[in-house]
N, C-alpha and C positions, 0 to 999 in steps of 0.2 A: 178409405184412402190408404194404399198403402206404402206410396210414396209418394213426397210433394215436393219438385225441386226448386226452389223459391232462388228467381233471380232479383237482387237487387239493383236496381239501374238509375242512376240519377240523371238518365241522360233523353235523347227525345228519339233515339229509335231502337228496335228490341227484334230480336231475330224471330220468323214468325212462326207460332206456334202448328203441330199437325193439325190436321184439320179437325180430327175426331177430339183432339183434349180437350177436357175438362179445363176450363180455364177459372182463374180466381185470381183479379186484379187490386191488390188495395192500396190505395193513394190514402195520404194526409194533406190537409192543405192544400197547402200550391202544387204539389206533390201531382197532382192529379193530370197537370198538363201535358205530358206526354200519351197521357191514353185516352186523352179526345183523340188527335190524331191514329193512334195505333187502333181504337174501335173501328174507325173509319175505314183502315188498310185489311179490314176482317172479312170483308165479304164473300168468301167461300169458305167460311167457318161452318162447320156443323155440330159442334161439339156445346153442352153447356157452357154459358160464360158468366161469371158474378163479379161484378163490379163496386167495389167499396169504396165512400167517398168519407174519410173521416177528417170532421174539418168544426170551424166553430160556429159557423153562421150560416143560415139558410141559404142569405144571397151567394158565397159563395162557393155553395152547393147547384143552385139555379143556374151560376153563371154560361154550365153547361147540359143548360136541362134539355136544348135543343136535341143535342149533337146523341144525348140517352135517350131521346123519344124518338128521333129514328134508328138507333142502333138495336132497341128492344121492339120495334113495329119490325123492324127487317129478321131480326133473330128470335124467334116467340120462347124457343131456350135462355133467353138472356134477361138476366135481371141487375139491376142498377141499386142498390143500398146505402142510404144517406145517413153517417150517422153524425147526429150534429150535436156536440156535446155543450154549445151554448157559449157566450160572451160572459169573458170576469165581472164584469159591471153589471151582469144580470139582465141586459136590453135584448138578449135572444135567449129563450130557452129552449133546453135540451130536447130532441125530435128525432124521430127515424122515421126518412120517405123511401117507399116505396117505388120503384118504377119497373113499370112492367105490359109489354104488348102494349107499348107505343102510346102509354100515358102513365098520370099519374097513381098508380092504384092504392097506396093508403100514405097516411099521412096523422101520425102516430105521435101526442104531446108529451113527453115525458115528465115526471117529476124533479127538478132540479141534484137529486143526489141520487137518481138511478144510475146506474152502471151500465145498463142498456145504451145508455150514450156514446158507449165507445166498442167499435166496430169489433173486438175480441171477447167481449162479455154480449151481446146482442142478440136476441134472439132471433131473431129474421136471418140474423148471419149463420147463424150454427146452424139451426134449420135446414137451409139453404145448401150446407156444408154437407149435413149428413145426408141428406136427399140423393147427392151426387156424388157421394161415396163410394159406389160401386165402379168407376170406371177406373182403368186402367193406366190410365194417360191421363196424369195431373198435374196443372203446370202451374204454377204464381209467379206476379209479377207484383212488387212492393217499391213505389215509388214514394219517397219522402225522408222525413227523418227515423234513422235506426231504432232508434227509442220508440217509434210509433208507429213504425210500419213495420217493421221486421220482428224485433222482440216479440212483440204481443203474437203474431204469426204462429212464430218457433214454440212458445210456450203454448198455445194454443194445441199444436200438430203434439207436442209430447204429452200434451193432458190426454189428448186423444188416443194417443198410443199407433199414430203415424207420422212414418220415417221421412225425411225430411233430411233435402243436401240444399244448400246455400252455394250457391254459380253468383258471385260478386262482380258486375261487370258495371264499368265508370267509362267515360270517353271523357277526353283534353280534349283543347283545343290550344295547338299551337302556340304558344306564344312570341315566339316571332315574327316577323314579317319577309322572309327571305326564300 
């Protein structure tokens, strides 16, 4: 990768990408609900797409396992990565799903104090990362909290030794009524 220009967007629509990029989508949390929608608006994509869902609990990893099991049947380039780094109270432990070609393809129990549970230490993610290195055209899109989407990203791209600009874009909403 030799350049990754990482918009940050907390918001629910995203200018769309060329057709051929490379894409690498990572949401936190709630963080993720804008790129059901924007998967969905992708359908003359052609370019790899990796989607990262870092978040604490399975179920709301699932919530849109729909919307990833047609976006990965329709795109056979596209992969979907759950990293779920588990509940405080210890009732979900830590996991990385797989999805891929329009189902589940692993489903991976981690050890409670693996690092693999968060989507910038993960193996599947880096993998993933360096597989599609070679293209030209590489875009992110970091939806959620800075601390959790973005950091880990930036620090990730300079271990790597790829250059990386930050396009910070937020939308208001009006607050009047007039």
């Amino acid at each position: 990768l030799r350049r990754v220009p990482i918009a940050f967007s907390p918001c629910t629509a995203f200018l769309r990408p060329l057709a051929d990029a490379n894409l690498l989508l990572v949401a936190t949390g709630t963080g993720v609900t804008p790129f059901v929608g924007f998967v969905r608006a992708l359908a003359d994509h052609r370019g790899p797409c990796t989607l990262v869902h870092q978040c604490r609990t399975e179920a709301l990893f699932r919530a849109n396992l729909e919307t990833w099991l047609t976006f990965t049947r329709e795109h056979p380039d596209a992969v979907v990565i759950g990293c779920i780094s588990g509940s405080r109270g210890g009732t979900q432990a830590p996991l990385t799903l797989l999805v891929r070609n329009g189902g589940v393809a692993e489903r991976i129990e981690l050890d409670p104090h693996d690092p693999a549970a968060y989507y910038f230490v993960n193996p599947h993610v880096l993998r993933r990362l360096d597989a599609v290195a070679q293209s030209r055209r590489n875009l992110a899109y970091c939806c959620g909290g800075s601390e959790s989407a973005v950091r880990p990203l930036q620090r990730l791209c300079g271990e790597r030794g790829w250059r990386y600009e930050i396009i910070p874009e937020s939308h208001s909403v009006d607050q009047s009524l007039e």
